[in-house]
Each structure stands twice: as C-alpha cells, then as structure tokens.
ZAMARGU-4260 file (C-alpha; in steps of 0.2 Angstrom, whole numbers, plus 5000, padded with zeros to 4 digits):
<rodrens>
0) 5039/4795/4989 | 5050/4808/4997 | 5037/4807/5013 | 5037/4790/5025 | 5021/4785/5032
5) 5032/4785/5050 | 5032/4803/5047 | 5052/4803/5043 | 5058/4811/5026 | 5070/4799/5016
10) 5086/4807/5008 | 5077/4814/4994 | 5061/4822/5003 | 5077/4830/5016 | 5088/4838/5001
15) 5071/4845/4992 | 5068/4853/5009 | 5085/4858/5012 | 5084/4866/4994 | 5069/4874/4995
20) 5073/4883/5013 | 5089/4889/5006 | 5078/4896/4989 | 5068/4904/5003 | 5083/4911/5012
25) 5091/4919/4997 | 5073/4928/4989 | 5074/4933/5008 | 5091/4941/5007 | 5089/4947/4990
30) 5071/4958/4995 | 5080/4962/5013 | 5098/4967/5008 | 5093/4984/4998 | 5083/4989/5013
35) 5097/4985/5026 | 5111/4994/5013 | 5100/5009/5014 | 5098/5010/5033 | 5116/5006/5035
40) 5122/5019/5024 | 5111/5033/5030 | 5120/5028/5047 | 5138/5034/5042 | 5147/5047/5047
45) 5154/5056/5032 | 5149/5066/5020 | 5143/5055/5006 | 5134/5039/5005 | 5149/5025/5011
50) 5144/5005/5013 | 5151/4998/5026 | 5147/5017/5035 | 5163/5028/5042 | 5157/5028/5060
55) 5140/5028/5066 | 5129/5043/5068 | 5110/5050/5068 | 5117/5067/5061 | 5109/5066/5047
60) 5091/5061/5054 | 5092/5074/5063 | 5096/5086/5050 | 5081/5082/5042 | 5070/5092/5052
65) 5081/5107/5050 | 5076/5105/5031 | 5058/5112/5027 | 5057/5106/5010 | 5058/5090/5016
70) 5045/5092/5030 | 5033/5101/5020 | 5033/5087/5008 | 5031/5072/5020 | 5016/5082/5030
75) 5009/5083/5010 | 5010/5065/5007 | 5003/5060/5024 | 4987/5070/5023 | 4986/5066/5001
80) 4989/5047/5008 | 4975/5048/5022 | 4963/5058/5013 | 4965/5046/4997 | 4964/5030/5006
85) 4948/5034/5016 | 4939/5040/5000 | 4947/5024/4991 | 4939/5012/5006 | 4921/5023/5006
90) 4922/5018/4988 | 4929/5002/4988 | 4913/5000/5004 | 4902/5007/4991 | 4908/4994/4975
95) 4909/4978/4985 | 4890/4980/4991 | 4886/4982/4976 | 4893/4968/4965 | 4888/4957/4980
100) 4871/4962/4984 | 4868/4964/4965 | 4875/4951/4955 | 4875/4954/4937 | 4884/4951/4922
105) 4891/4970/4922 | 4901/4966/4937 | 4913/4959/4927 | 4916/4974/4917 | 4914/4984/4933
110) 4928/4976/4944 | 4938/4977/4927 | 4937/4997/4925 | 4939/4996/4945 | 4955/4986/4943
115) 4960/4995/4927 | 4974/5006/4936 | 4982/4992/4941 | 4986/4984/4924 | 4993/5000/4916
120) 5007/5006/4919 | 5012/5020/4931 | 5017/5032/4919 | 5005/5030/4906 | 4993/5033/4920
125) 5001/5049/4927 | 5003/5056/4909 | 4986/5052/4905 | 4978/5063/4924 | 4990/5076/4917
130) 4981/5078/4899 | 4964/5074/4907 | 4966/5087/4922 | 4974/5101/4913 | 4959/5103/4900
135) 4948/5100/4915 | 4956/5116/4926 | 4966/5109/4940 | 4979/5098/4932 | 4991/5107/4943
140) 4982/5110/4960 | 4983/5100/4978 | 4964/5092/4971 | 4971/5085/4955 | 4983/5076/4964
145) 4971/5069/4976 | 4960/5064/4964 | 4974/5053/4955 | 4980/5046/4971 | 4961/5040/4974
150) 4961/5031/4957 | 4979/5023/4961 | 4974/5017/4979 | 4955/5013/4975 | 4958/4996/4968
155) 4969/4989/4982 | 4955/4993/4994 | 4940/4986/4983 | 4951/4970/4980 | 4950/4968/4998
160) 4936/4974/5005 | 4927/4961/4991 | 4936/4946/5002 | 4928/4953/5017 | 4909/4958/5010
165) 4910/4938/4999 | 4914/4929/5015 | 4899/4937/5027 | 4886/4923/5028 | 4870/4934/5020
170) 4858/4923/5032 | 4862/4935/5046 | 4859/4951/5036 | 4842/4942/5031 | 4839/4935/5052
175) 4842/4953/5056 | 4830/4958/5042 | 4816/4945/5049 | 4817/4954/5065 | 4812/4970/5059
180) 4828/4978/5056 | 4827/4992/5042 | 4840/4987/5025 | 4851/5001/5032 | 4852/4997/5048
185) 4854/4978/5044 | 4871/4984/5035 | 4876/4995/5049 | 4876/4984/5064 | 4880/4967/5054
190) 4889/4969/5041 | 4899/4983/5043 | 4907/4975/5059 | 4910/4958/5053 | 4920/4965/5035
195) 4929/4979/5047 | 4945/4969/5047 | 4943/4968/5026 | 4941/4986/5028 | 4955/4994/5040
200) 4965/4982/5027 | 4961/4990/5011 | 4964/5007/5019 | 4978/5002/5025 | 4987/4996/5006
205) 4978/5011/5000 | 4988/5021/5011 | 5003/5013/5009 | 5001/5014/4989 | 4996/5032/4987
210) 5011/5035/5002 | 5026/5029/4990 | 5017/5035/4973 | 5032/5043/4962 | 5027/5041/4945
215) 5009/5049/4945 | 5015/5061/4959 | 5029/5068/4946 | 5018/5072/4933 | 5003/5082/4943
220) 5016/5091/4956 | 5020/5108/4956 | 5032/5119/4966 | 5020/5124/4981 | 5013/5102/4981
225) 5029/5092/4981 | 5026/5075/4989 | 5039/5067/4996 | 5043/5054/4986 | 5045/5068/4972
230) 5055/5077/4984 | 5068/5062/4986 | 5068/5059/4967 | 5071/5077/4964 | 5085/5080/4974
235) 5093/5063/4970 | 5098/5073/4952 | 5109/5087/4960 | 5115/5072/4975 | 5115/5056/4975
240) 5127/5052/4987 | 5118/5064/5001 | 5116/5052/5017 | 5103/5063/5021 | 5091/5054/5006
245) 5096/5039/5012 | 5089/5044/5029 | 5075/5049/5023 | 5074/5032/5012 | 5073/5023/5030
250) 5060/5036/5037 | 5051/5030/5023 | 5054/5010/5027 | 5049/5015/5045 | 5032/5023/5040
255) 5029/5005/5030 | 5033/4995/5043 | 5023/5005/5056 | 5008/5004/5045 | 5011/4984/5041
260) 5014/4980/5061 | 4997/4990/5065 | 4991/4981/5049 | 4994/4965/5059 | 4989/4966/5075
265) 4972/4974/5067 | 4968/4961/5056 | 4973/4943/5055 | 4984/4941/5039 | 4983/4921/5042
270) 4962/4924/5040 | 4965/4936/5027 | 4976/4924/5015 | 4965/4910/5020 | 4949/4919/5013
275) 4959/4922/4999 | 4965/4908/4995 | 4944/4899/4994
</rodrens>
C-alpha cells in the first residue's frame, strides 16, 4: 500500500502523487494556453496577429466599438442568448416536474428526445432547423433562430434543474399540502425556492451554450441577424491575422468568465457536483 496508517505516503504513494499533479498541470496548460495566446496576441501593437505581442496596447479594444457590425451582432447574441435560456429553464422547470411528480416509463423516452440535441452533431442539427424552418416560413427570420437556440440550450438546463427538483425531499411539498396549502401554491413557496440554485444554474449553461453557438447560428443567419460568433467566423475568411478578432475572441472569454464567477457565487458548484455525483 502506497498510504501508511501514520498518515505518511511511502516512495511509491509520493511518485504517483507527484505524477498525477504534473498530469493535472499539463491538461491545465493545455486547456489554458490557447485562451492566454489569444489575449496576449490581441494585446499587440502591430498590424497583424504576432505572439509574443510587438508592444502592448488596447487599440484594438477600442476599435471595436467604432465597428457597427461587430456591435450589432454582440447586442444580437445577448438578447438570442437571454431570451433562449429563459425559455430553456421555463422548460426545463416544466419537464423536471413532470418526470418527477409523474414517474412513468415514458420518461425514459422523454428525457431522451429532451437530450437528443446533445448527442448529434452541431451541424447536422443546424442543417436539419434550416430544411425544417424554410418549409415552415421563417427559416431565415430573428424567430427561427431563437427557436433553434432554445432547442440547443434546453437540454443543459433540464439536465440540471432534474439534480435540483430529484434532490427536494417531497415530505415538505406534502407537510405544506397537510396544512392546507393549494398543489400550486405548495410548488411556489417550497419547491420553487429550494431548486433556485438548480435553476439560476441551468440558465446560466443555457446562456452560455446558445452565447457561443456557431454551427447552428451559421446556417439560419441572414444579413440583417448575424450573431457574433457568425460575425467572427465570417470575417476570419477575408483576415485572419486582424488583432482585432482576436480582441473580440477575449471579449468573448470575458462574457464566459463573468457569467461562470456570477455562476459561482450564486450557486454552490461543490453542492452542485456532490448532488450529481448521488
């Protein structure tokens, strides 16, 4: 045994440790170091994307907002990316009471089709809104793309909101019940608050899903509902090496971070996981 019963590792137990924090270490420079690339080189001076950066600047940050195209498409994907996460979560509300409240041998099938965006592939999915919304009439209107982003984001937000709504202890829905509380109102001022943290989390991966969503974005877009990420990927064909993509890369890493930190100190991560995990 690599573990001592005096609480001391032998040599073994301290080179497996030694390994497995330097494993660690690496998967942690290896998700880190395109993130920090990017940053750095939207920090340089010059006229085209350089690593290590000519100089240091916010030039090109601030150049952004001199750019409508640019703004027009992040305001787009901020209000796509709110809309779609709160109609994912009311759904996502809607399906967890549901499967809970009513167990059956349908759920299975239910959280499958619920889940089903996640399994396919991106563009199989975008392709597949664009046949489907083009014989329907709006394949290429501001609604078709909301409506695809609420079908990416939705299963990230029931996945969620079904740890919170599995780990509420029904007795207190059914004390509240005894005491003469109607079905509705039981939900309301129970339930409801004790899955809130389940909740603000599914909205907030919903968010952050329909936020960065390219390939699905890319198919239903049209010239007057670029989103951002569709902006990026467009003008990364004519310039690559524009700094000022890179800049708006970070903006982008900035937007996820903000959303994770508020994520964070909203909702215990540790208590998420935990639930999880049981």
């Amino acid at each position: 045994m690599s573990y001592r019963p005096d609480g001391t590792y032998s040599a073994f137990g301290r080179i497996k440790r030694g390994a497995l924090a330097a494993y660690v270490m690496l998967v942690a420079v290896f998700l880190i170091a395109p993130i920090v690339a990017i940053t750095l080189g939207s920090l340089t001076d010059s006229n085209y994307v350089s690593f290590p950066p000519q100089g240091l600047t916010l030039k090109w940050y601030a150049a952004i907002f001199s750019k409508p195209v640019y703004l027009k498409a992040l305001l787009l994907s901020l209000i796509i990316a709110f809309l779609s996460a709160t109609a994912a979560s009311v759904i996502g509300v809607l399906v967890a009471f549901a499967m809970h409240r009513y167990p059956t041998r349908l759920n299975i099938l239910l959280q499958a089709f619920v889940l089903t965006p996640v399994m396919l592939p991106s563009i199989f999915i975008g392709l597949a809104f664009l046949i489907a919304y083009t014989r329907m009439g709006f394949g290429g209107s501001p609604l078709g793309l909301f409506a695809a982003h609420v079908v990416v984001a939705t299963p990230f937000a029931v996945s969620l909101i079904l740890i919170g709504v599995g780990a509420v202890n029904p007795a207190l829905e059914m004390a509240a019940r005894s005491l003469g509380a109607s079905p509705w109102r039981a939900r309301r001022l129970i339930t409801l608050p004790l899955v809130a943290w389940s909740i603000t989390a599914g909205w907030a991966f919903a968010f952050m899903m329909s936020f960065g969503s390219l390939e699905v974005s890319l198919f239903l877009n049209t010239p007057e509902t670029v989103t951002l990420p569709v902006a990026i990927y467009t003008s990364l064909e004519w310039s690559p090496l524009d700094p000022m993509l890179t800049a708006i890369s970070s903006g982008l890493v900035i937007v996820t971070l903000i959303v994770l930190l508020l994520l964070v100190r909203t909702v215990k991560i540790d208590q998420l996981m935990k639930r999880n995990g049981s």
